[in-house]
N, C-alpha and C positions, 0 to 999 in steps of 0.2 A: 504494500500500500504506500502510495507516493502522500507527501505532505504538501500543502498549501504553505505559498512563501511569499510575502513580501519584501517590496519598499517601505521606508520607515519617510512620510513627507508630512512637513510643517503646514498648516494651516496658515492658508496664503489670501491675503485681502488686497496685495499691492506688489508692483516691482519695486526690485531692489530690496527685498528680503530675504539676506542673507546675514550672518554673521561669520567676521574671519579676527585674526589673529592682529596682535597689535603689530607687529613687525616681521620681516622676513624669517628673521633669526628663528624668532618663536615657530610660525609655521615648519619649517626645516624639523627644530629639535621637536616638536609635538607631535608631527606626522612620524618619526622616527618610534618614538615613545607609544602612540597610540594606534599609529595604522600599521606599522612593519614589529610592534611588540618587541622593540631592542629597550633593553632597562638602562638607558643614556641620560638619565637622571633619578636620583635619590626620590624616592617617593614623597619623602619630606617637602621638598620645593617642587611639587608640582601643583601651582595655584595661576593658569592661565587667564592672562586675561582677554577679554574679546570684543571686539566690537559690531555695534549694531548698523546693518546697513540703513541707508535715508528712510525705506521703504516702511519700515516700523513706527508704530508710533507705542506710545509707551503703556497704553493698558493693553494693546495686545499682546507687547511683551509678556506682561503679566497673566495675560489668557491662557497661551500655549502651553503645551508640555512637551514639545518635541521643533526642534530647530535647526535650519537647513544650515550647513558647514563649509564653508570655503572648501576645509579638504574634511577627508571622508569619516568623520568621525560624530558620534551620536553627544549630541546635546540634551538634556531632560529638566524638566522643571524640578523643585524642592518634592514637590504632590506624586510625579511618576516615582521620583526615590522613595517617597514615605511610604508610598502603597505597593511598590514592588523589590525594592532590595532586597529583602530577605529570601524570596522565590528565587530573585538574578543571581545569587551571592557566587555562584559555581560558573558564570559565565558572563557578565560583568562585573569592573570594577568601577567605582564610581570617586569621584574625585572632585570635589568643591571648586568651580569658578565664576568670575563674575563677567558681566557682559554690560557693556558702556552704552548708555542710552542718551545723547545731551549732553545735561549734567548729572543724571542719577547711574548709579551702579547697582544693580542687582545679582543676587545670588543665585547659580543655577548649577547641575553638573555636566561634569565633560566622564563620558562611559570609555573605559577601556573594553574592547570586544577580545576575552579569553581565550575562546573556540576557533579553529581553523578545521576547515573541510575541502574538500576537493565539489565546489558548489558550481563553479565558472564554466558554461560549456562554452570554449571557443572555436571549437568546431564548425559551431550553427549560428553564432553568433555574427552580427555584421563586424567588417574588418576595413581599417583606413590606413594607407601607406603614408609614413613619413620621410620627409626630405630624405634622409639620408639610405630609402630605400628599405625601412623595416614594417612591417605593420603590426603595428595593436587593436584590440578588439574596439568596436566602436556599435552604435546601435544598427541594428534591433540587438537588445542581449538578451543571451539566453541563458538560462540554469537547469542544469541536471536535476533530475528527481530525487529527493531525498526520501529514505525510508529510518531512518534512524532523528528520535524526538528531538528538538532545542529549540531553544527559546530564540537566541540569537548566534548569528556563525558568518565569521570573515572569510573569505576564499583563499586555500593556501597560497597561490603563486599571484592572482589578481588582489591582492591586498585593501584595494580601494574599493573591491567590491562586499558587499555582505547585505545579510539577509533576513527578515525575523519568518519565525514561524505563528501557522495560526490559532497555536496555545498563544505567544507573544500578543498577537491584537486580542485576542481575548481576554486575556489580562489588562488590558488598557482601556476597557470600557468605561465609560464616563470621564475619560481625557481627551482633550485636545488635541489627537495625532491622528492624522491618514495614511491610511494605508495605499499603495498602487500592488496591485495583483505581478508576478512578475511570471516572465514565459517562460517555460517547460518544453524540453525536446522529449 
């Protein structure tokens, strides 16, 4: 029996809602830290901070519970932690940051995804040639079917890819996040 898998998407009222990282540097060491899971910083100093794209305005900030990321990494409001940490504990890690709105700062977390799978089909997947004559997977993307349960899972080799399961939206009923159904070869 194959599992239902989504995208994890923000609840969207406007362009230019995204939230990214204050500086280059940060992006670099956090993608390192949260998408390739290299332990390139002491867990102690890991308090990102982040900024809110124009497209926000600030009680929606405070609506959401799931926020779209420069790079590929889950955002959650206080409310997704309170009501689900303890079910994630074995496949998320959760990590206190704040996200720059104006001039207020509010407190939110940034998720480390624990779980790697072989989820990426690049096979069937659309493909786009770059200059120097290589290609990476590009849309339409596709994913393998999983038969084995999780909540959340990053793709071994495509790292910027990952995925929840439909125990995952089910847990999140009465929160603020969308789900996009994703395609199965």
């Amino acid at each position: 029996m194959s599992l239902s898998m989504f995208e994890l998407n923000q609840l969207e009222t406007n362009f230019n809602q995204i939230v990214h990282f204050k500086s280059l540097s940060d992006s670099q060491r956090y993608y390192k830290y949260f998408v390739e899971n290299e332990n390139i910083i002491a867990t102690k100093y890991v308090n990102p901070m982040l900024i809110a794209g124009k497209g926000y305005s600030e009680k929606l900030i405070k609506t959401i519970d799931f926020f779209n990321c420069v790079l590929p990494i889950p955002i959650f409001s206080k409310r997704f932690v309170d009501k689900n940490e303890k079910e994630l504990q074995n496949e998320l890690e959760f990590y206190p940051c704040n996200i720059l709105s104006g001039n207020e700062n509010m407190n939110f977390f940034i998720a480390r995804i624990l779980k790697f799978r072989d989820i990426f089909d690049t096979q069937h997947s659309g493909k786009r040639q770059l200059t120097d004559g290589t290609f990476i997977p590009d849309i339409p993307y596709y994913y393998k079917e999983q038969s084995v349960s999780f909540y959340i899972v990053r793709d071994l080799i495509y790292k910027n890819r990952y995925v929840v399961s439909d125990k995952f939206r089910e847990m999140c009923n009465g929160l603020e996040i969308n789900f996009t159904q994703v395609n199965n070869w």
